[in-house]
C-alpha positions, 0 to 999 in steps of 0.5 A: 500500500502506497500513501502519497500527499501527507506531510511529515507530522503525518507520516511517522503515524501512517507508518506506525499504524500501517505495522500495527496493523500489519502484525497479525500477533499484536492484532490479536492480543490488541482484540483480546485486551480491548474485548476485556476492557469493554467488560471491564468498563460495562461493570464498573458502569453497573457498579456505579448505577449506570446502564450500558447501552453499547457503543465500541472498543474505544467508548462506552455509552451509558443511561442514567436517570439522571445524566446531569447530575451523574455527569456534575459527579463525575466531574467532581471526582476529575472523570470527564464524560460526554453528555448529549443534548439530544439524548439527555439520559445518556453518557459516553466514557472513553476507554482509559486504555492503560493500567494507571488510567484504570487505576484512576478510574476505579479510585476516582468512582470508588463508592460513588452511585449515580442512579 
């Protein structure tokens, strides 16, 4: 695969990615670790009175009855979310991605219930 007209900050990326994507082993431990973390965070969302609804390896979408003050709560604690105007019982968490990131989440939410 050939990749023409990107500049110099691009390219290392494309080159990065195009390897990754490349290595058949580290695409499998990479689907394997993101399928855990996606039931890892459904749980956690659970724990903290939270719907899961979906969404992918990257984010997860969530309902709550009331997402405003679920949203203030999370914020408080220094966990930042997406809100939706148009769905407004709903949150979306990225993926924390690494363990010190898990790590913060799970002390920052540790005893909180946003239902």
């Amino acid at each position: 695969m050939t990749l023409r007209n990107f500049d110099n900050s691009t390219g290392p990326a494309i080159d990065i990615g195009m390897r990754a994507l490349a290595d058949a082993d580290w695409l499998a431990e990479t689907s394997v670790r993101l399928q855990s973390d996606v039931k890892q965070l459904d749980q956690l969302l659970r724990t903290l009175g939270l719907e899961p609804l979906g969404g992918s390896a990257l984010f997860r979408l969530a309902k709550s009855v009331d997402a405003s003050s679920a949203f203030n709560a999370l914020a408080e604690n220094g966990i930042l979310v997406r809100a939706f105007r148009d769905k407004p019982n709903w949150l979306r968490f990225g993926m924390p991605g690494t363990e010190a990131g898990w790590s913060l989440l799970e002390n920052r939410t540790r005893g909180l219930k946003l239902s």
